[in-house]
PDB file with SEQRES, HELIX, SHEET and CRYST1 records, atoms N, CA, C and O in Angstrom:
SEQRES   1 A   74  UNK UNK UNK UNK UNK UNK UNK UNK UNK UNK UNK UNK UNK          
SEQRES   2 A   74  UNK UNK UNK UNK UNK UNK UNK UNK UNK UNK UNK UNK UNK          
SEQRES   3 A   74  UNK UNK UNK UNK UNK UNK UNK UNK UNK UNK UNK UNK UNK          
SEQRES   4 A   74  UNK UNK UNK UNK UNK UNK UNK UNK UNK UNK UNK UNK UNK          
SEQRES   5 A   74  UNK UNK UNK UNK UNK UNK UNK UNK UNK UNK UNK UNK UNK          
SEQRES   6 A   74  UNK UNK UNK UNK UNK UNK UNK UNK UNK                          
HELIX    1 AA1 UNK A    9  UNK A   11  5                                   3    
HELIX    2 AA2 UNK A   46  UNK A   69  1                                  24    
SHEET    1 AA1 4 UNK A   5  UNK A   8  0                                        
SHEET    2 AA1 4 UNK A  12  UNK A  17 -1                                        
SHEET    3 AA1 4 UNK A  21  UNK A  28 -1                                        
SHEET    4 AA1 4 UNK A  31  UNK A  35 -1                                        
CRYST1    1.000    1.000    1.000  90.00  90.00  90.00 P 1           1          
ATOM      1  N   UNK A   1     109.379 124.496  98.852  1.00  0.00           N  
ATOM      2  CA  UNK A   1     109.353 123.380  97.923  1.00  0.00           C  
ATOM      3  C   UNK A   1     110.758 123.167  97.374  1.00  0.00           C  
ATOM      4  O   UNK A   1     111.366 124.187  97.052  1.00  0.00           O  
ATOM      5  N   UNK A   2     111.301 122.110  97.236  1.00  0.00           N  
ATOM      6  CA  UNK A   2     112.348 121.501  96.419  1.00  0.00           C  
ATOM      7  C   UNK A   2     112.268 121.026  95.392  1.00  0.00           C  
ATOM      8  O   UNK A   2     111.419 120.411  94.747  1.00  0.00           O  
ATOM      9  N   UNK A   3     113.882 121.576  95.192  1.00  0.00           N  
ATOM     10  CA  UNK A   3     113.790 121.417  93.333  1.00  0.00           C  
ATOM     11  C   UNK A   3     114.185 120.575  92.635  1.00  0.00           C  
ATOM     12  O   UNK A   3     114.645 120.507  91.495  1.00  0.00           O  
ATOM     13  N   UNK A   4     113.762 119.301  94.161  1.00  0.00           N  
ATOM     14  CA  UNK A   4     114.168 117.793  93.735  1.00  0.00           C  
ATOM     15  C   UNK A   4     112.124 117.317  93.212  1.00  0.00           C  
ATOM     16  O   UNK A   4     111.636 116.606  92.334  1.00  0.00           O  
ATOM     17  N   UNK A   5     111.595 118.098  94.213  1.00  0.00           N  
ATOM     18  CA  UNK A   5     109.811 117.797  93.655  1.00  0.00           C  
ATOM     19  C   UNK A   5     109.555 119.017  93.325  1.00  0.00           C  
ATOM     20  O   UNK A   5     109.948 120.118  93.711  1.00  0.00           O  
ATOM     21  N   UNK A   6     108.486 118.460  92.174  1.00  0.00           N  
ATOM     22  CA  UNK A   6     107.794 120.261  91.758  1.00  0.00           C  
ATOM     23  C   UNK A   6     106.992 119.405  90.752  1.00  0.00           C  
ATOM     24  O   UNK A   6     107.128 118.286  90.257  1.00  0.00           O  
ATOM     25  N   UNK A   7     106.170 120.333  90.670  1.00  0.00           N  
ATOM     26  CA  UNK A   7     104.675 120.422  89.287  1.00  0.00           C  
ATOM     27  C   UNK A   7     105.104 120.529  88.307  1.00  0.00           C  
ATOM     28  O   UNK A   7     105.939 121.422  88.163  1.00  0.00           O  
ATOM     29  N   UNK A   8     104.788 119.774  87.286  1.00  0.00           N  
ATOM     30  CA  UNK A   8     104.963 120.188  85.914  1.00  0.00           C  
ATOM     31  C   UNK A   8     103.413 120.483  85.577  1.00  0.00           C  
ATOM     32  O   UNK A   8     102.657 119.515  85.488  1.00  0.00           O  
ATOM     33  N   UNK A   9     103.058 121.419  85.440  1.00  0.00           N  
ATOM     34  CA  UNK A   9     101.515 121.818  85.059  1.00  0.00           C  
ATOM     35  C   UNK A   9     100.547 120.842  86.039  1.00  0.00           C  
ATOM     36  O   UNK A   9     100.851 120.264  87.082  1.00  0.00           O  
ATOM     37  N   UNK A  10      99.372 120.875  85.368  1.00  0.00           N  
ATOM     38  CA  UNK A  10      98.013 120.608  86.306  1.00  0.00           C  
ATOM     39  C   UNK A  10      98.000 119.166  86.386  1.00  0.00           C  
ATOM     40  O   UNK A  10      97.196 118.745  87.218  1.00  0.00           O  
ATOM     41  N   UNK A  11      98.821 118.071  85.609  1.00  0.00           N  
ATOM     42  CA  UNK A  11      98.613 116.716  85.428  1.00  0.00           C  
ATOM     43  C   UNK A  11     100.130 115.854  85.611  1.00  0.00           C  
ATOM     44  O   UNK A  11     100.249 114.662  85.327  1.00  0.00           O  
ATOM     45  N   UNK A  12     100.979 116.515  86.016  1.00  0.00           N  
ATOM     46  CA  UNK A  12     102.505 115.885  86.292  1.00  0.00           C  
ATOM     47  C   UNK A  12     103.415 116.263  87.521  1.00  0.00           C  
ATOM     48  O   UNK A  12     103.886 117.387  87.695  1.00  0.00           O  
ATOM     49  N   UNK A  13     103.545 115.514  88.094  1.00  0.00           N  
ATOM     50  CA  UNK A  13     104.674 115.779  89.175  1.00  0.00           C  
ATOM     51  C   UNK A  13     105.860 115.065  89.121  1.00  0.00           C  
ATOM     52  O   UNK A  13     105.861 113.840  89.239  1.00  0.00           O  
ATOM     53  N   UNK A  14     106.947 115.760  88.943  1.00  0.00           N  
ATOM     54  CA  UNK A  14     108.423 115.033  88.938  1.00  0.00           C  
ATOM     55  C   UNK A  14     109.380 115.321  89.787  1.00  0.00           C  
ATOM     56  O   UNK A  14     109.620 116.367  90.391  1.00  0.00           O  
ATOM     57  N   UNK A  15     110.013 114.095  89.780  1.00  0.00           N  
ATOM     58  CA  UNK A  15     111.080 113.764  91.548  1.00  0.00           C  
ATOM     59  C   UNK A  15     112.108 113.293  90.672  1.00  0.00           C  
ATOM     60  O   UNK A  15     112.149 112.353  89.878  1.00  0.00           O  
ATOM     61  N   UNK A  16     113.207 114.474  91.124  1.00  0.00           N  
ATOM     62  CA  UNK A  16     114.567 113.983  90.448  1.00  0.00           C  
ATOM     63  C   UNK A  16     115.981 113.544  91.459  1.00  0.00           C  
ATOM     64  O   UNK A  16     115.680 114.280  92.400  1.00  0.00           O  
ATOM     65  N   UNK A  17     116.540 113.258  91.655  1.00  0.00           N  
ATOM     66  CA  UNK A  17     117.368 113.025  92.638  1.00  0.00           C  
ATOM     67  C   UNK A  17     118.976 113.371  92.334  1.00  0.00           C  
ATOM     68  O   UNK A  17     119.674 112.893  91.440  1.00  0.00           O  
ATOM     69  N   UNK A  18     119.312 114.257  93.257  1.00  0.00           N  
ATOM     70  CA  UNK A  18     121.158 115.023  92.190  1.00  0.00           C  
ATOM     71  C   UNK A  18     122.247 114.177  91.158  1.00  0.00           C  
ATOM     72  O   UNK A  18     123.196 114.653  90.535  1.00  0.00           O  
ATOM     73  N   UNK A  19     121.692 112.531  91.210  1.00  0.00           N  
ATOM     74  CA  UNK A  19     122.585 112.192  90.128  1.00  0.00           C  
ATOM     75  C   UNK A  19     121.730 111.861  89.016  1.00  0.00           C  
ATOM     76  O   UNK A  19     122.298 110.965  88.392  1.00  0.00           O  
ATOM     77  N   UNK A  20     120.458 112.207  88.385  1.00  0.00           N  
ATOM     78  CA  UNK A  20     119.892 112.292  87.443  1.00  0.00           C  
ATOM     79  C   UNK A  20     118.707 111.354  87.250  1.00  0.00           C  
ATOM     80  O   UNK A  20     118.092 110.988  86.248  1.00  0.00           O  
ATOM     81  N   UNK A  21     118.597 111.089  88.546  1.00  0.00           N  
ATOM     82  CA  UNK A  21     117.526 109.414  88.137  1.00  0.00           C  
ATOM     83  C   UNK A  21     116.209 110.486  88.601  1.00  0.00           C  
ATOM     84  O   UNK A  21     116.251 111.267  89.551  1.00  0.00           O  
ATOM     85  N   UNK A  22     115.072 110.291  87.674  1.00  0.00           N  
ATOM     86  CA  UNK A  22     114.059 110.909  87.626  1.00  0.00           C  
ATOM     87  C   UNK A  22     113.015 109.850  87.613  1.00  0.00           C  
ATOM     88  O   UNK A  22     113.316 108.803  87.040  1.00  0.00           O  
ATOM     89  N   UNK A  23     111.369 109.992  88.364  1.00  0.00           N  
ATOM     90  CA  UNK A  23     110.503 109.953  87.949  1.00  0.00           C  
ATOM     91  C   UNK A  23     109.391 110.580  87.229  1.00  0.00           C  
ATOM     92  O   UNK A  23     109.704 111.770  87.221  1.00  0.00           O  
ATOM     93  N   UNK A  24     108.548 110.489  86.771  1.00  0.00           N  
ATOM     94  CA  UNK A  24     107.362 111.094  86.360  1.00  0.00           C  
ATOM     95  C   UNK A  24     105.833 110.709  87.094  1.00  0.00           C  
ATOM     96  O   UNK A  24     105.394 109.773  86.426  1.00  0.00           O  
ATOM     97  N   UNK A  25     105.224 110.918  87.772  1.00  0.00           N  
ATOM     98  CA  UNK A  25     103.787 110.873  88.105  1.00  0.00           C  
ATOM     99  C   UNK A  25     102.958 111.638  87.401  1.00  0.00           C  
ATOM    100  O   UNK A  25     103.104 112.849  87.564  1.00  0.00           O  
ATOM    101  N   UNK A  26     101.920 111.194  86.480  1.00  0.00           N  
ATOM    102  CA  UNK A  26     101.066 111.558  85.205  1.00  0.00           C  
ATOM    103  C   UNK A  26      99.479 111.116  85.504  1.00  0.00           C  
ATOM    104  O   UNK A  26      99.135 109.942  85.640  1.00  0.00           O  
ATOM    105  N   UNK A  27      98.717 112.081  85.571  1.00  0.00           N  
ATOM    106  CA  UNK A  27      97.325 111.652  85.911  1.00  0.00           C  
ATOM    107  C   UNK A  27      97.259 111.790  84.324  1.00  0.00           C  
ATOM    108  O   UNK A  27      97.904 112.422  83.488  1.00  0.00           O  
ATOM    109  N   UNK A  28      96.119 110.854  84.292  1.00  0.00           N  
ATOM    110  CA  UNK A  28      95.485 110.890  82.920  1.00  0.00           C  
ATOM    111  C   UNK A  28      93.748 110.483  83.408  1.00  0.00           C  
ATOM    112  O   UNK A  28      93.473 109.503  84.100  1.00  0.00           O  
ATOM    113  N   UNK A  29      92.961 111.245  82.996  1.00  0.00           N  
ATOM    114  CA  UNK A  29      91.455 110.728  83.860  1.00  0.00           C  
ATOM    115  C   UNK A  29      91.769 111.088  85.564  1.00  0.00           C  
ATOM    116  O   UNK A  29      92.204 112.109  86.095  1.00  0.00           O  
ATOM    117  N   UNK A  30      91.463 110.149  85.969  1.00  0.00           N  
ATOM    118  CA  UNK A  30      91.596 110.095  87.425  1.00  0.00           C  
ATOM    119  C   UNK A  30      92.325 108.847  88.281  1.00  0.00           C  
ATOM    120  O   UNK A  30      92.087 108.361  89.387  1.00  0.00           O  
ATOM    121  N   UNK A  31      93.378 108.546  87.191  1.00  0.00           N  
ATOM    122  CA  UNK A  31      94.699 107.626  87.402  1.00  0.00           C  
ATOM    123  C   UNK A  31      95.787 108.632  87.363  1.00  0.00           C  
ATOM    124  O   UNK A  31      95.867 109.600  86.607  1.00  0.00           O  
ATOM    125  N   UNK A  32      96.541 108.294  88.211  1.00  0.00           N  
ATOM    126  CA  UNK A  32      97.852 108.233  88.141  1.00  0.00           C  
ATOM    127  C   UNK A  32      99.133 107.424  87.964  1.00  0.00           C  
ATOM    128  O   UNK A  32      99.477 106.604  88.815  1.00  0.00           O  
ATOM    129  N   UNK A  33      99.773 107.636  86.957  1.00  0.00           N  
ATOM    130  CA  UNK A  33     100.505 107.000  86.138  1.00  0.00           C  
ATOM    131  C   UNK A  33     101.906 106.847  86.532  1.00  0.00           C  
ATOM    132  O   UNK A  33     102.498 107.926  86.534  1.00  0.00           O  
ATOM    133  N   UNK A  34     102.565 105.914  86.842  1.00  0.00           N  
ATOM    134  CA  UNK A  34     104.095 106.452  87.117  1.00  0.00           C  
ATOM    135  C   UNK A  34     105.107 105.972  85.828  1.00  0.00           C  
ATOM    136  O   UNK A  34     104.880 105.000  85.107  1.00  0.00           O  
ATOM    137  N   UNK A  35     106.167 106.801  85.725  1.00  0.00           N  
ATOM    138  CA  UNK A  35     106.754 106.579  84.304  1.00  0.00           C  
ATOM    139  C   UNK A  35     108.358 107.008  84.631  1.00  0.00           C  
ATOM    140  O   UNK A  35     108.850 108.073  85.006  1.00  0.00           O  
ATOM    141  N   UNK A  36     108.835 105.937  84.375  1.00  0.00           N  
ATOM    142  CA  UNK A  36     110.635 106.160  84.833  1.00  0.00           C  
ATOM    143  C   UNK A  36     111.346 105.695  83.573  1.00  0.00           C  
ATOM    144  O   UNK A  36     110.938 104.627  83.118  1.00  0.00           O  
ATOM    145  N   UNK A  37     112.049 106.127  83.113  1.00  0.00           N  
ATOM    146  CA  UNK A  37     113.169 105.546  82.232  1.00  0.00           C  
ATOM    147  C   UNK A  37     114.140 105.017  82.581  1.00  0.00           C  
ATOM    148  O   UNK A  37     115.104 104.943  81.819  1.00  0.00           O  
ATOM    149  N   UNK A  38     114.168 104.463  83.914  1.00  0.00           N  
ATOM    150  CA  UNK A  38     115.511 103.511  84.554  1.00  0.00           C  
ATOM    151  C   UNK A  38     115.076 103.224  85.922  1.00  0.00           C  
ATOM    152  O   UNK A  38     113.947 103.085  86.393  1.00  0.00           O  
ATOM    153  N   UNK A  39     116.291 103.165  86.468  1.00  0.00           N  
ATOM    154  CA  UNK A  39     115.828 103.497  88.066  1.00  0.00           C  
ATOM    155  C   UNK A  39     115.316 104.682  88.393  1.00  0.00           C  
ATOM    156  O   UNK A  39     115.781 105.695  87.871  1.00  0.00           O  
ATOM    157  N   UNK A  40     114.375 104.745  89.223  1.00  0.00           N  
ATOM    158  CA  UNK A  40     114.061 105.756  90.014  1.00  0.00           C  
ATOM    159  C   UNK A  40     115.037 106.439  90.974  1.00  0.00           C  
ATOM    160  O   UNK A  40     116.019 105.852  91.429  1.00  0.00           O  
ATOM    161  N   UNK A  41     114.747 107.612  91.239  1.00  0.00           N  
ATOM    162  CA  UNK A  41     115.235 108.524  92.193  1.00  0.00           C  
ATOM    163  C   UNK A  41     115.665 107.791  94.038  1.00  0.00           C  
ATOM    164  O   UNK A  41     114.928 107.091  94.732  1.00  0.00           O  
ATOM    165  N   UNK A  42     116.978 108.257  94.341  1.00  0.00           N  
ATOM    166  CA  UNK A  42     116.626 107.753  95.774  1.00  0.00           C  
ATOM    167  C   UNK A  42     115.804 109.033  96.673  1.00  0.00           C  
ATOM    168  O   UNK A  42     115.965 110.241  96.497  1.00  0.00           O  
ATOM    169  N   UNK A  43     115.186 108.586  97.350  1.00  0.00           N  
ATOM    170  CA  UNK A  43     114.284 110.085  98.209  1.00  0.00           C  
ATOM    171  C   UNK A  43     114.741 110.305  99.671  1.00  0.00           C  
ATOM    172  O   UNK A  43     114.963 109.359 100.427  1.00  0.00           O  
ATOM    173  N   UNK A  44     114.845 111.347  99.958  1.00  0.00           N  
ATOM    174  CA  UNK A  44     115.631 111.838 100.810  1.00  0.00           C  
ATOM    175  C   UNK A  44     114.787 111.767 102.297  1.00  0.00           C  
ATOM    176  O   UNK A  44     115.531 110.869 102.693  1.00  0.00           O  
ATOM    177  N   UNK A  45     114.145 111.900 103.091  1.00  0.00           N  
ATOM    178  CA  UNK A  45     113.122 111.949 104.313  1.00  0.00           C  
ATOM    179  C   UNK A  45     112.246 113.497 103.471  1.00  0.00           C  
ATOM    180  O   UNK A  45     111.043 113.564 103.217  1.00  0.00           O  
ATOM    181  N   UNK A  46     113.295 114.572 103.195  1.00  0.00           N  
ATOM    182  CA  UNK A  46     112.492 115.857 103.225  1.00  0.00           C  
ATOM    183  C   UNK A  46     111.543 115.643 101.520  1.00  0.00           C  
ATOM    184  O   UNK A  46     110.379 115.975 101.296  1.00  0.00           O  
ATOM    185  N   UNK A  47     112.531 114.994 100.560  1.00  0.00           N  
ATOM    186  CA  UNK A  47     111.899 114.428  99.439  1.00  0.00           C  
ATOM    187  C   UNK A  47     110.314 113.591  99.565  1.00  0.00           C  
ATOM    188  O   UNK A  47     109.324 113.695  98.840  1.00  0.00           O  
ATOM    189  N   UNK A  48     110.520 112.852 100.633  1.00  0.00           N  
ATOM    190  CA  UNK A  48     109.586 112.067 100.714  1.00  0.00           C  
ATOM    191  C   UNK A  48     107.761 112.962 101.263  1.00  0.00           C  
ATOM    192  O   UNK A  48     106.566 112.762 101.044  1.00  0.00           O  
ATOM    193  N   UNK A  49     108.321 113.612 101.774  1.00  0.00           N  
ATOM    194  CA  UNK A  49     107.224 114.828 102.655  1.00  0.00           C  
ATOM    195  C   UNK A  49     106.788 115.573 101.126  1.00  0.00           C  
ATOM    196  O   UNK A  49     105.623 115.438 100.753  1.00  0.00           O  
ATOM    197  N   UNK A  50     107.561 116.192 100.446  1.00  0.00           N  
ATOM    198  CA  UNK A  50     107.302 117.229  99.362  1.00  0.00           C  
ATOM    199  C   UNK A  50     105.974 116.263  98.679  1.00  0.00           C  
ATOM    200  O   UNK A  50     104.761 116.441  98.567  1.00  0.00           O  
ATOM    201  N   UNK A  51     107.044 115.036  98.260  1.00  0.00           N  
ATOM    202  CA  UNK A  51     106.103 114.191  97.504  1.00  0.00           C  
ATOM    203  C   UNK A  51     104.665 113.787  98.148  1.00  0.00           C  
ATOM    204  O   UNK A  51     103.626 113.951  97.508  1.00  0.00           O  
ATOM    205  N   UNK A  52     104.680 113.343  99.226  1.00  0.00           N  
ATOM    206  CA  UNK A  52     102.801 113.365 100.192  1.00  0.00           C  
ATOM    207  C   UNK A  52     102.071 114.666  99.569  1.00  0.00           C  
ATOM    208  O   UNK A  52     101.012 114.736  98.945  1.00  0.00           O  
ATOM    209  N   UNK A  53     103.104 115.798  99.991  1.00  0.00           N  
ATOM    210  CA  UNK A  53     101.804 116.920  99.944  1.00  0.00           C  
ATOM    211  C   UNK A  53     101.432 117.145  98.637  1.00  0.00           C  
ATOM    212  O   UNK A  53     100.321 117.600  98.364  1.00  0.00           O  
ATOM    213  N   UNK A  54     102.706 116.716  97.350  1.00  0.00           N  
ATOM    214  CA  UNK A  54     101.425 117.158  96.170  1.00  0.00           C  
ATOM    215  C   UNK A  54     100.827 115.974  95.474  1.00  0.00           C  
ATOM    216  O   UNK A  54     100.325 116.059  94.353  1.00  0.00           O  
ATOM    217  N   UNK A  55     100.910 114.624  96.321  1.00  0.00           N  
ATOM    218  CA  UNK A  55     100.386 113.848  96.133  1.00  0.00           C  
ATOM    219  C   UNK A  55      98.974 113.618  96.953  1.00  0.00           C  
ATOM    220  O   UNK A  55      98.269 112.633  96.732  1.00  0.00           O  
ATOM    221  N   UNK A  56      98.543 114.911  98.191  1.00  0.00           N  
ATOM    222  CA  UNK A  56      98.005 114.856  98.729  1.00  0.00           C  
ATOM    223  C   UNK A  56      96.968 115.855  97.935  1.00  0.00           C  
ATOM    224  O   UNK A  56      95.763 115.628  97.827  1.00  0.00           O  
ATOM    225  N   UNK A  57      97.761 117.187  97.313  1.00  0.00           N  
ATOM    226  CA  UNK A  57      97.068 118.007  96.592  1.00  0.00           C  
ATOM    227  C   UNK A  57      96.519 117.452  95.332  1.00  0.00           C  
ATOM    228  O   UNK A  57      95.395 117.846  95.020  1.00  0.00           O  
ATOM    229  N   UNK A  58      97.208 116.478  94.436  1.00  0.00           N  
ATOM    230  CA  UNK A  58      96.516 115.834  93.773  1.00  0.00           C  
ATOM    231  C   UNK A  58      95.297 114.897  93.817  1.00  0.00           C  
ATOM    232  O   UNK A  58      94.393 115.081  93.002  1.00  0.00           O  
ATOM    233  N   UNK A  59      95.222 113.944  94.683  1.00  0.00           N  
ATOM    234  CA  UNK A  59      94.020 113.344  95.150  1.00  0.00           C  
ATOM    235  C   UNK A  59      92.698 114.062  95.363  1.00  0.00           C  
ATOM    236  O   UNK A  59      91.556 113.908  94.932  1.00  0.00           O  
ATOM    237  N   UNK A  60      93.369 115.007  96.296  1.00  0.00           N  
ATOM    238  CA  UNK A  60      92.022 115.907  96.984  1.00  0.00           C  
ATOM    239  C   UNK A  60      91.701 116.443  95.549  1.00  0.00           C  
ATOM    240  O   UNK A  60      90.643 115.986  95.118  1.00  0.00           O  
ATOM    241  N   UNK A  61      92.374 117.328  94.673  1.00  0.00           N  
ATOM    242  CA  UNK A  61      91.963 117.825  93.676  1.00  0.00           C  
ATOM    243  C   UNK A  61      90.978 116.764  92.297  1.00  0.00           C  
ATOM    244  O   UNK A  61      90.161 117.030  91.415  1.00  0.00           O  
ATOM    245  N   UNK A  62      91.620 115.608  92.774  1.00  0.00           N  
ATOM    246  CA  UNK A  62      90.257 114.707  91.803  1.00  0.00           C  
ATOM    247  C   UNK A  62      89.044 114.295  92.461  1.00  0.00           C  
ATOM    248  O   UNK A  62      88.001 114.086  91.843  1.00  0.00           O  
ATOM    249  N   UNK A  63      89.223 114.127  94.237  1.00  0.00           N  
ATOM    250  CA  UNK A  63      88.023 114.217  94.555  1.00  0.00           C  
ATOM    251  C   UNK A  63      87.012 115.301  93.922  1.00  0.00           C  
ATOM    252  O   UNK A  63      86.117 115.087  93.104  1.00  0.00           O  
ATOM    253  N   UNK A  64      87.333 116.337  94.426  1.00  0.00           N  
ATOM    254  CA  UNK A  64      86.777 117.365  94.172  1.00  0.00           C  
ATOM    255  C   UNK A  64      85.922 117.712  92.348  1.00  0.00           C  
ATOM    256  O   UNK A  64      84.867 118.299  92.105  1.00  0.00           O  
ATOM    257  N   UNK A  65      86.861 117.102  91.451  1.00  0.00           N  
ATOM    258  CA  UNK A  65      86.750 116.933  90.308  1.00  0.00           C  
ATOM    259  C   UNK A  65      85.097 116.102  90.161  1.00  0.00           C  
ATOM    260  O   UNK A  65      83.921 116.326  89.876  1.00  0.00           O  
ATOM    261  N   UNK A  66      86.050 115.011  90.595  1.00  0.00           N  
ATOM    262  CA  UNK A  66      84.531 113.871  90.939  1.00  0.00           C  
ATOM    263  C   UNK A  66      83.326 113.996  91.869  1.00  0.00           C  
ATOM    264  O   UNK A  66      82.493 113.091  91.908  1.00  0.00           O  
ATOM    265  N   UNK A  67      83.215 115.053  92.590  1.00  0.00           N  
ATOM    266  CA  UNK A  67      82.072 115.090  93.302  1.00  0.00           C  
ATOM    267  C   UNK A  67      81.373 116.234  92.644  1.00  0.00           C  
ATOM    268  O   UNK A  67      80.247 116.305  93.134  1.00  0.00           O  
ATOM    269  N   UNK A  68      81.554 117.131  91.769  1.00  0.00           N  
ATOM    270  CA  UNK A  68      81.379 118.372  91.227  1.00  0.00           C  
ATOM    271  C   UNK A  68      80.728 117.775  89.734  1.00  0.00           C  
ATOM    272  O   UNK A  68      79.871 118.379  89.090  1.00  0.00           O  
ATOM    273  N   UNK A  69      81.276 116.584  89.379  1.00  0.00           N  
ATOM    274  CA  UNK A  69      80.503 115.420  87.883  1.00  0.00           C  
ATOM    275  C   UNK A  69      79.548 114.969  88.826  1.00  0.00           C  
ATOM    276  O   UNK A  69      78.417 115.434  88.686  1.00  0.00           O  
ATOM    277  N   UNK A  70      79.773 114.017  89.935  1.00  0.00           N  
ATOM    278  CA  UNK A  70      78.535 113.475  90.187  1.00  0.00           C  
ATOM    279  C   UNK A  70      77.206 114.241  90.463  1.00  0.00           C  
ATOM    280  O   UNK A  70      76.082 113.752  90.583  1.00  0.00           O  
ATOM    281  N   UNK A  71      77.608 115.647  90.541  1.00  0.00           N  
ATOM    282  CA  UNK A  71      76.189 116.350  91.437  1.00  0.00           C  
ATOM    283  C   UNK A  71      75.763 116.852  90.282  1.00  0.00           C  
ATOM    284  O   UNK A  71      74.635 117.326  90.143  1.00  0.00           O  
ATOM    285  N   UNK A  72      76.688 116.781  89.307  1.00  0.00           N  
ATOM    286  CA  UNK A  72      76.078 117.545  87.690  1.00  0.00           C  
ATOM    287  C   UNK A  72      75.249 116.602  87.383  1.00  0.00           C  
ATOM    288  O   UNK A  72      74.169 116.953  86.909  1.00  0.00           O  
ATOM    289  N   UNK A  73      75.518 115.188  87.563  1.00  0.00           N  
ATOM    290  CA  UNK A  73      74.815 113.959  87.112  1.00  0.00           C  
ATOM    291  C   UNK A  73      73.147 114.284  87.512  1.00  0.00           C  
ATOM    292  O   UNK A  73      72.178 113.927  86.843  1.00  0.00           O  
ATOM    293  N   UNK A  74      73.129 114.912  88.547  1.00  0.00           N  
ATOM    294  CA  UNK A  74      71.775 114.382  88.814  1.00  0.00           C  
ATOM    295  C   UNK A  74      70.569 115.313  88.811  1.00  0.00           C  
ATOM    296  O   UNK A  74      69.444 114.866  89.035  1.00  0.00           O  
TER     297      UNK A  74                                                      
END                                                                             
């Protein structure tokens, strides 16, 4: 993993790029939020991969969220 992407705890992922331009990705519920204070980051090819997989780990992880409520539902 690069220490241009990484987790900030269970609900944030941030992408920074070496001259300081950062994003934020913020689930709140089962949205995800994006939050920049300027421009965004430029992403690199290997940047771009980091970002799929914990954007991949995030998704799957709200499926999972949501199918585990719905079966409580019933």
């Amino acid at each position: 993993m690069s220490r241009l992407v990484h987790r900030d705890g269970a609900h944030k992922i941030t992408v920074h790029d070496e001259v300081g331009r950062e994003v934020a990705l913020v689930s709140q519920g089962h949205t995800l939020h994006i939050k920049t204070s300027g421009e965004g980051p430029d992403l690199t090819p290997q940047m771009a991969h980091e970002l799929a997989d914990e954007l991949h780990q995030w998704a799957t992880g709200q499926q999972t969220v949501r199918t585990k409520s719905a079966s409580l539902g019933r």
